[in-house]
N, C-alpha and C positions, 0 to 999 in steps of 0.2 A: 344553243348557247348555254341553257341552263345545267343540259347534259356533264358541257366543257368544263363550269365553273365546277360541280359537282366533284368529276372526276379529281382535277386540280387540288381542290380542297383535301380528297381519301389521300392525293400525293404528299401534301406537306404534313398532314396528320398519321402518315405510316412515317417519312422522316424524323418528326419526332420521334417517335415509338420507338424506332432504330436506336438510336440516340441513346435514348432515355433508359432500355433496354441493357444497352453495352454497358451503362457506368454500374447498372444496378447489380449487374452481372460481374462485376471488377470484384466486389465480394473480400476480403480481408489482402491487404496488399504489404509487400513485404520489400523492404529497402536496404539492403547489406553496404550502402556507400562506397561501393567499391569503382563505379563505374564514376565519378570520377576522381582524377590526380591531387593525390595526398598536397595539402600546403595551401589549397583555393576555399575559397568562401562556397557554400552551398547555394546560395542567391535563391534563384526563384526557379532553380533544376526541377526541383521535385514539384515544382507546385500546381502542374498539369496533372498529377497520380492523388492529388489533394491535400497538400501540406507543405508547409514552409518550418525554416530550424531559424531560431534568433539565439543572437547574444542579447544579455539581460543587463540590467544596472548595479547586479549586486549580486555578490557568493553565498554558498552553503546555504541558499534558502530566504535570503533576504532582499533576494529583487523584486522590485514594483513597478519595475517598465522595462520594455525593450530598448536594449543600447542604441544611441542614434552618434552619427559622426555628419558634418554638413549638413543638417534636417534629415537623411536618410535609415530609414531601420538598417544594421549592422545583422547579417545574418552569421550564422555561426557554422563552424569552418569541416573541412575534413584534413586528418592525419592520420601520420603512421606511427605510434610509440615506440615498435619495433620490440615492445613485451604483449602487445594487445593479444588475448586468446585467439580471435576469430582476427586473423590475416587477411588484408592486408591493413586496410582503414577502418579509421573511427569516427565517428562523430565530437567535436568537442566546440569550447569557447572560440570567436576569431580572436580575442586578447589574449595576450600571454596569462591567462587569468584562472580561476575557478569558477567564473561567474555561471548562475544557473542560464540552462537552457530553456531556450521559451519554444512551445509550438504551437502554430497555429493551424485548422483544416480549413480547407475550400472546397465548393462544389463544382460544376462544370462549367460554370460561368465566370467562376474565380472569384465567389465573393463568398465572406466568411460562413462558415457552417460549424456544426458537433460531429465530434465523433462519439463512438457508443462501444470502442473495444482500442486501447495502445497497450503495446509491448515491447520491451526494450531486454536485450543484453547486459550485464555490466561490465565491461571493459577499461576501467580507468586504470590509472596508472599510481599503484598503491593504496585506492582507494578500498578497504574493505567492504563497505560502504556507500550505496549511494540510494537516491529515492523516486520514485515518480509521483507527482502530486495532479489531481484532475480536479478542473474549477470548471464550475458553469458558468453565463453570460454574465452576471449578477458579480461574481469574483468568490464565488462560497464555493469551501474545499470541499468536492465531493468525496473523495480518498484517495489515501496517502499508501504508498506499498513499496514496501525496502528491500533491496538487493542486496542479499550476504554473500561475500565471496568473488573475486574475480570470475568472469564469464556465468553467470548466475542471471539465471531469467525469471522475470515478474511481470503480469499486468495490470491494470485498472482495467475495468468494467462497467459504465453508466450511460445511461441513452442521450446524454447532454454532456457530454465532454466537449466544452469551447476550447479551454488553454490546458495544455500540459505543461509542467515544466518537471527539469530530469533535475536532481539538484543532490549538491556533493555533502558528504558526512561533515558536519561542524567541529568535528573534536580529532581529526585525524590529515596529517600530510598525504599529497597526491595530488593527481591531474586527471580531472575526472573526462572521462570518455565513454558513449553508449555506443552497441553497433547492433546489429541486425534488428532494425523498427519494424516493428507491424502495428498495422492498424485498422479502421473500419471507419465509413464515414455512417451518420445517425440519419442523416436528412434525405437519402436516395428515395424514390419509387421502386416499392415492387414493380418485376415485369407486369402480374396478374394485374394490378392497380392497376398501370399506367395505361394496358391494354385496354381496361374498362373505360377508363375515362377520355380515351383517342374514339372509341367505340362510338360511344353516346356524343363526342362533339360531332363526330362524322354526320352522323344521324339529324342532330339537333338543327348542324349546318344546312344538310341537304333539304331541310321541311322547307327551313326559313328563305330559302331559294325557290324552291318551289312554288309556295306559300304566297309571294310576291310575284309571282305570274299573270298575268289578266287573267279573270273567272274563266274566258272563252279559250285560252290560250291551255290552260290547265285540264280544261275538258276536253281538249283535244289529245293532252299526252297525261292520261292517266298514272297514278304512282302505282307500280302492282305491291 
């Protein structure tokens, strides 16, 4: 019996490993919007790869919340300008709007996390112009980095990136759109970590099993 439970135990503690292993190994992930049909809301598509796109309550940099319609957050959309550099889709506002884009990351369990690397495209539609701004949990801007020029790539960099938002030039006509995202989540396990500490529970498990055996019962199946 104590053999069984043992075994049992190495099973669920290598499942996690797997697990834990695959996301850690996902390593810098890349989103072109393409897969899917120009005109639909983005929803919660992406949000198994760790990340969600929101409509915001305000333009060129002056939003303080995610747009909501019925209580519901308003996720923000994909299109086609049909001038975008990088064909087919864009990412933009679901309102007919400028409103900044909000983004948020997830872990594997789908509850909020940091990321620690986003990059974006500029694709908007006239916009020379546009920004990405990275805030930690607190709401304090870590950095701000501007995209000059249609199809023009920039990132932020910081081991706590909670919210991004992409947000449009204030002094200039356009419809601002980003396309090809990348990004990095901050809060994964190393493989090396995670190994270690499936290791030592294995272990720690299998004493505590043991350990609980009658004195006479333990003397009988020694631990080598």
């Amino acid at each position: 019996m104590i053999r069984l439970r043992i075994v049992t135990l190495c099973v669920a503690f290598l499942a996690i490993l797997s697990t834990l292993t695959s996301v850690a190994g996902a390593g810098i992930i890349n989103i072109t919007f393409d897969d899917l049909p120009s005109g639909v809301r983005s929803g919660t598509h992406y949000r198994n790869q760790g990340v969600m796109f929101f409509d915001s309550n305000g333009s060129r940099g002056t939003s303080t919340a995610i747009r909501m319609e019925g209580g519901l957050p308003v996720t923000a959309a994909v299109s086609n300008f049909g001038t975008s550099v990088s064909q087919p889709n864009v990412l933009v506002p679901s309102a007919a709007s400028n409103n900044d884009i909000w983004v948020q990351f997830y872990d594997a369990a789908l509850n909020r996390t940091t990321a620690n690397f986003v990059k974006i495209q500029n694709d908007a539609e006239g916009f020379p112009k546009i920004a990405i701004e990275a805030f930690n949990r607190s709401g304090t801007l870590l950095e701000r980095t501007i995209l000059v020029g249609p199809g023009a790539f920039a990132s932020v960099t910081h081991p706590d990136i909670y919210l991004a938002k992409f947000v449009s030039n204030p002094s200039t006509p356009g419809n601002i759109g980003v396309d090809n995202f990348s990004f990095s989540l901050s809060s994964v396990p190393e493989p090396s970590t995670t190994a270690l500490l499936c290791t030592a529970g294995i272990s720690g498990a299998a004493w505590l099993l043991w350990r609980r055996q009658p004195s006479a019962h333990r003397a009988r199946q020694p631990v080598a």
